[in-house]
N, C-alpha and C positions, 0 to 999 in steps of 0.2 A: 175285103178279107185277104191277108197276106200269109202266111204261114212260112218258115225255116225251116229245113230239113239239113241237118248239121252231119257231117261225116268225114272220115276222113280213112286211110287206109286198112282195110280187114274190115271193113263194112259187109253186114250178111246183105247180100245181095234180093235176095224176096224180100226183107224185110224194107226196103230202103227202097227201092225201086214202086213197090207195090202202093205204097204209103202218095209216094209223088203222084201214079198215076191214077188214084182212085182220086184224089181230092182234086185233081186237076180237070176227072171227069164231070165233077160236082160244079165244075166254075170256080173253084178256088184260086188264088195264085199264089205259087209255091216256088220259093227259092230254094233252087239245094246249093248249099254253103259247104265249101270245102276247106281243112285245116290241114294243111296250110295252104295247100295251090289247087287249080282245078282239074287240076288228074288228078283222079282217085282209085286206086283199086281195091275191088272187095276181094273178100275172102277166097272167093273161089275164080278169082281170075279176072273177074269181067270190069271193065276199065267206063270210068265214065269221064263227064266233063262237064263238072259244076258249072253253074249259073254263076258262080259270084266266089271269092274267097272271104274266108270269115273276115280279116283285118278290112273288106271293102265296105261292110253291112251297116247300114242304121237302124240301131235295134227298135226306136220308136217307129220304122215301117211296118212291123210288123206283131198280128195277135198272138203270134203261139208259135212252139215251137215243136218238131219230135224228133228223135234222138233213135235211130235206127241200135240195133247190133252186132254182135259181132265179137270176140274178145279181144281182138287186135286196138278194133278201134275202141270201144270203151274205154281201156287200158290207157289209149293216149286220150283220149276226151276228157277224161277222169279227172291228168295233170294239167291241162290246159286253162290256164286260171280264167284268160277273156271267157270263154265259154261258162265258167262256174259261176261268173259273176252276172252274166246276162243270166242266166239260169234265176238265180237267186232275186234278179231285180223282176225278171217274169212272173214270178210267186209272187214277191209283195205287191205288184200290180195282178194278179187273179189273171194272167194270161193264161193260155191253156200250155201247158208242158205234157210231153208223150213221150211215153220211151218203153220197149217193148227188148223181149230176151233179154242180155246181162245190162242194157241200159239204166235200168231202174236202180243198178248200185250209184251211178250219179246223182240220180236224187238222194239216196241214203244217203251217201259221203257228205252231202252238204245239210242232210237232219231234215229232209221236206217232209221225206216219209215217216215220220217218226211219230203222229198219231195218227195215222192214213192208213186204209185198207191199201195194199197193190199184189200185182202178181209179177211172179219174174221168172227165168225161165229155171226149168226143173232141177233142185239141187244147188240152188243159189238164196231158198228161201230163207238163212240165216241172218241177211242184209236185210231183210223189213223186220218192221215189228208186231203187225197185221197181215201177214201173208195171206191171200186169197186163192183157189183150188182154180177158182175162174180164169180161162181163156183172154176176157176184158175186165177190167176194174175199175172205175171211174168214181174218184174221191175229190170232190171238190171242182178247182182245176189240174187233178193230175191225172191222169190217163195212164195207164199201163198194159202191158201185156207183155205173153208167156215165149214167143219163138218165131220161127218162119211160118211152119203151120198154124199160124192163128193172125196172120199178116192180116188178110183180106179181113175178119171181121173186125179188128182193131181198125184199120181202113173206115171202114165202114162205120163206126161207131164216132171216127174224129168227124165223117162228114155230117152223121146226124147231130151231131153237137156245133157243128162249125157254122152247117147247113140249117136241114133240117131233118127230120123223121121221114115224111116223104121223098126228099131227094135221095136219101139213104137208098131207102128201100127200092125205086127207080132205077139206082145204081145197081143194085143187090139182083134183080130181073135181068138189067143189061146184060151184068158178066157172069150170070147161071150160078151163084153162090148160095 
């Protein structure tokens, strides 16, 4: 099991971080993908150093992807066509897609959401068409969620679906959530 974690400048930092290291703790293997190089900085300062850049990636290595936020980076993820279009070939293969705070306008903008329940974060609910009140939302293979404060159970929720219900919840004990 391989997973993406796509990001690029103005990355929310909880969300993005939190996501790599929960599923990492699960056994996962998670590539964070940087657009365009692999210095990234999130929003709030803190600089990381991707695994990989996007243009390096072969997207048949991997089952899923998620899509941190941030409005910076959305903003430019949004334009970024290679990304829309893995996006979109993800869906017609039933890969799992995640995307959590203003991420979820990326799936709108390309019509995934568009008879899906999802949640996005607060005051952005005019991008779906199904808006859900829920913290997590999980329609099909798309995954969503609401902000930083809902990191860890969204976390949690890709490794019981990635994993299982019990490594979840082993996780969920480990880190007192």
């Amino acid at each position: 099991m391989k997973i993406l974690v796509v990001m690029s400048n103005g990355f929310e930092e909880i969300e993005a971080i939190t996501v790599v290291d929960v599923l990492r703790r699960a056994g996962i293997q998670v590539d964070v993908v940087g657009i365009p190089s692999t210095l990234i900085t999130g929003k709030n300062g803190v600089r990381i150093i991707a695994d990989k850049k996007f243009s390096d990636i072969n997207p048949e290595d991997y089952e899923g992807l998620v899509i941190p936020g941030g409005m910076a980076n959305v903003n430019t993820l949004i334009e970024y066509l290679p990304l829309l279009s893995l996006v979109e070939r993800f869906n017609q293969q039933r890969k799992i897609i995640a995307a959590i705070c203003a991420a979820p306008r990326i799936l709108a903008k390309l019509g995934l959401l568009r008879d899906k329940k999802a949640t996005i974060y607060p005051g952005l609910e005019r991008n779906l068409s199904y808006p859900r009140p829920e913290k997590v939302v999980v329609d099909g293979n798309i995954v969503t969620s609401q902000g930083p404060g809902t990191a860890i159970e969204f976390s949690l929720k890709l490794v019981e679906i990635l994993s299982s219900k019990q490594k979840s919840e082993e996780i969920r004990k480990e880190i007192v959530a």
